[in-house]
N, C-alpha and C positions, 0 to 999 in steps of 0.2 A: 257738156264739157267744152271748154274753152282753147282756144291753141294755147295757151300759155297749158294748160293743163293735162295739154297731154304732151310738152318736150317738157314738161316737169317730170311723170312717167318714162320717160323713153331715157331724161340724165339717170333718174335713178336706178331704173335696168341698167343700163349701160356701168354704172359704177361698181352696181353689188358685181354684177360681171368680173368686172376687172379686178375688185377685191378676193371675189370667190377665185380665180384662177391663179393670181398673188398667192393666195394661200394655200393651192393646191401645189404648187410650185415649190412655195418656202418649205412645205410639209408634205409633202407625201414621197418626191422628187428624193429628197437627201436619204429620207429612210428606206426606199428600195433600194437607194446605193450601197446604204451600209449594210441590209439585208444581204443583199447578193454577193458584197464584201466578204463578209461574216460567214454564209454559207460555202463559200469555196473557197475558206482557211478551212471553217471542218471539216469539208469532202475531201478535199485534195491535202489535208495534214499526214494523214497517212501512204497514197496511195502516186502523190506526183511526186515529180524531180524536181519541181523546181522551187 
């Protein structure tokens, strides 16, 4: 393998990287918040004050 062949390899980790984390971020991030959102209107609909 050639150096040009392996910082070809290393851009390309480097990006799925950064795409896989983008989209762990854009997707997974907002639905725990509304999850956790969601879950304590139902717990607390009955039982808080506030």
């Amino acid at each position: 393998m050639s150096f040009a062949d392996n910082w070809a390899r290393v851009f390309v980790v480097i990006t799925f990287l950064t795409f896989g984390e983008a989209q762990i971020i854009g997707g997974i991030v907002p639905n725990l918040i509304a999850l956790v959102s969601w879950s304590n209107r139902i717990l607390c609909f009955d039982g808080c004050n506030g």
